[in-house]
N, C-alpha and C positions, 0 to 999 in steps of 0.2 A: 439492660434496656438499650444500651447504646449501639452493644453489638446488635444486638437484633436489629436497631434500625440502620445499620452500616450494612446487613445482609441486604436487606429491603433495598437499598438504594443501589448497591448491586446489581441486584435480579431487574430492578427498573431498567438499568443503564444496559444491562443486557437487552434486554427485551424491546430496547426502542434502537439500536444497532439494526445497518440497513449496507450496502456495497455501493459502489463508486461504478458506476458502467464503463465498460472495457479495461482502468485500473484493475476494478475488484477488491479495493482496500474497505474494510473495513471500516466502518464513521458511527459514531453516534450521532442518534437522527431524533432525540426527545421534542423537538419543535417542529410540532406539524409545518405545512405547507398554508393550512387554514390560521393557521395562529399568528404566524408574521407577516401574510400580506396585508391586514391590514395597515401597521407599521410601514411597511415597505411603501404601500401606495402613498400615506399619506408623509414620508422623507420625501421621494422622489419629487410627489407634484411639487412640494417643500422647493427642493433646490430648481428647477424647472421653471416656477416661476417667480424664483428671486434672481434669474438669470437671465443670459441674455440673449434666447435660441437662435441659432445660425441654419437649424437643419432645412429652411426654405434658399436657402443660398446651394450653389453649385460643390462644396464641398459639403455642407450636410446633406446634398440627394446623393453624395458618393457615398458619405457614412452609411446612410441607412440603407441603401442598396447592397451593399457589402454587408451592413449586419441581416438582409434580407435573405439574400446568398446565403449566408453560413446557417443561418436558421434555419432556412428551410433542407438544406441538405443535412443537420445534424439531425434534424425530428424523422425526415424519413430512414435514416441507416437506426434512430433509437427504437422506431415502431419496429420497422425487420430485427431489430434483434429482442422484439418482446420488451418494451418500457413505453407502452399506448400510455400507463398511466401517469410515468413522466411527463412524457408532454403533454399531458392534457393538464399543466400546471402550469405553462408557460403563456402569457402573454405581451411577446416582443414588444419595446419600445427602444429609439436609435434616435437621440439627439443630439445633436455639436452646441458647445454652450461657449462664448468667447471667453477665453481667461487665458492668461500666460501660461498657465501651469503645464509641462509636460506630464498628462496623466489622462487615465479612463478609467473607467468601473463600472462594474455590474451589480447591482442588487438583485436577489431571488426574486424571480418567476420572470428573469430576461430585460428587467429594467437596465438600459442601457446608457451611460452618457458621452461623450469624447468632447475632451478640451482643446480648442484653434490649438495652442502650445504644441501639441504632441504632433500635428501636422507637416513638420518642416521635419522631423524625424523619418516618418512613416512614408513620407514623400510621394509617393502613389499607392493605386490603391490595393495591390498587393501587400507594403508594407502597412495599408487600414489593415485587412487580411488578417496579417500576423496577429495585431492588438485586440482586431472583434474574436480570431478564433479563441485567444489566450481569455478574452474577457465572456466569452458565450460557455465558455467550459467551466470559470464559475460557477454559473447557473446548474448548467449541466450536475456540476459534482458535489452539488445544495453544500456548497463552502460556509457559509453565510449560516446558514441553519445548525450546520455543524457546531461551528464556531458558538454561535449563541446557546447551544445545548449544554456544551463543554463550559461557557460562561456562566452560565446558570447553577450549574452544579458545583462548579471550584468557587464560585463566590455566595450561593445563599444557600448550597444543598438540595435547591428544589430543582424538579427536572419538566415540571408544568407552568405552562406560560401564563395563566391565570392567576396559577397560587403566587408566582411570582411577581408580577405587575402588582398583586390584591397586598402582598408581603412590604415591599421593597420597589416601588416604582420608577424612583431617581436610579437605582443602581441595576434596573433592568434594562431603561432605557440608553442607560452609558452601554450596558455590555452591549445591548441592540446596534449600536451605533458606530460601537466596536464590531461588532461581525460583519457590518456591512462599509468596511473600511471606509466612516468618516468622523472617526473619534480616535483617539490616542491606542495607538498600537503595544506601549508598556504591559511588558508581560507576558506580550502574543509572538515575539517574533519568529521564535523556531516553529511555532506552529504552524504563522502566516509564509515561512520559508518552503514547510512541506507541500502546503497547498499551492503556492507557485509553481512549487515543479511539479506540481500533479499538471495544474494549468497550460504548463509549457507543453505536454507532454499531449495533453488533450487538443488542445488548441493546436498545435501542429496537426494532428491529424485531422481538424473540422476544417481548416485553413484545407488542406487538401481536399477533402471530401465535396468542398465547394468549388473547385476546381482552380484553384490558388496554387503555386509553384512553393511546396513546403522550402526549397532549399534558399528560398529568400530567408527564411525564416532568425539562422544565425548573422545572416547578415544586415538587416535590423536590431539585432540585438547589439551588436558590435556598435551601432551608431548611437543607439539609445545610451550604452555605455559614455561613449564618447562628448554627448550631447554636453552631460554633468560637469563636466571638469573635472575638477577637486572633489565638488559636492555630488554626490547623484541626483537626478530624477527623483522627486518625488514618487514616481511611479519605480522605483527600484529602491527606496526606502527599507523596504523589509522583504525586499526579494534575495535569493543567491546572487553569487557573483558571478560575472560577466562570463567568466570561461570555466566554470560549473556548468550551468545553465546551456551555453554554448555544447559542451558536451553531451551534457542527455538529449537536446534537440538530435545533435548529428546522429547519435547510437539507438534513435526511434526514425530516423531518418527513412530507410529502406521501407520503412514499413507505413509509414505515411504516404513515400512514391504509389506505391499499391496502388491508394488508394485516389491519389492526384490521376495518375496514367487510365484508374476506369471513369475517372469524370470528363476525362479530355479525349 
């Protein structure tokens, strides 16, 4: 009986397997898009309005202009390359919330946030550029969903998000919370290392696509490094290191130009 149901679960994990656009890796994709926006909607407004939104000040109409920019250039090259039904998943949102932290994030379907902290990094708004393209390729490469699919299955077996919540609700909601990086990372980190440099990688090219000068891109990186001291960024907690990272930026470099030189 066991095996049979070890085959089962299997052919499920098969079968709900989906590609990463332009990557093309492989992810498990058992969480629909309909299943955790409601979750997502209601974390976001969550932190949104226990916060303290900046995005009507002069540097949140720079955030959300830049997360405009990259949005709308990443949906139009995703429609031409055939994913209308990607984006007809997305409904952007760009706001600066004041906190010290050097950090940003994205939740599925484009929920977007940026902390005043990460500001004096990023320093203008090519260096936003770099963070909205790194954090809109999240979205892009359904991170978050993955994650929670992967979560679901290593911790209750189940690969549906009803039986799950309906099972085990506390430990859905940690993993939930987990995938959309704002609960404890134990356990994820090589995971959440791979999808970084899916992220960097992505994100370099949306940063150009919006007509953003990718070869800032290691150069921000280098400061974010720097920012940490001793300690890192939060926002490099569970990312590669500095000149890892640095490198696969430069050796996608070329091919980001491309795509910076037909935006300009």
């Amino acid at each position: 009986m066991k095996k049979i149901l070890a085959i089962l679960l299997v052919v499920m994990v098969l079968d709900a397997c989906s590609k990463v656009p332009i990557t093309g890796r492989r992810q498990l994709s058992a969480v629909s898009h309909e299943e955790i926006m409601p979750l997502v909607n209601e974390q976001y407004d969550s932190v949104i309005s226990e916060g303290k939104v900046l995005t009507n000040t002069a540097d949140g109409r720079k955030v959300a202009e830049v997360g405009r920019r990259v949005s709308e250039a990443v949906e139009a090259f995703l429609i031409q390359e055939g994913y209308s039904e990607l984006v007809s998943e997305f409904e952007w949102e760009f706001n600066l919330l004041e906190s010290d932290q050097i950090n940003a994030w994205c939740m599925p379907g484009g929920k977007v946030a940026f902390y005043t902290g990460i500001l004096p990094v990023t320093q203008d708004e090519t260096g936003i550029a770099v963070v909205m393209g790194h954090e809109v390729a999240h979205a892009v490469a359904s991170h978050s969903r993955e994650r929670m699919s992967n979560g679901m299955i290593a911790n209750l077996g189940l690969s549906v998000l009803s039986a799950a919540m309906g099972q085990n609700p506390t430990m859905t909601q940690q993993i939930f919370l987990q995938s959309v990086g704002m609960g404890s990372q134990l356990g994820m980190l090589s995971f959440s290392r791979k999808h970084e440099l899916e992220a960097d990688e992505l994100g370099l090219l949306f940063m150009a696509m919006a007509g953003y000068d990718p070869r800032e891109a290691p150069v921000f990186w280098q400061r974010m490094s720097a920012a940490g001291g001793e300690a890192p960024p939060e926002f490099l907690s569970t990312h590669p290191g500095p000149d890892r990272r640095i490198d696969r930026l430069n050796a996608n470099m070329n091919k980001a130009l491309e795509y910076y030189n037909k935006a300009n």
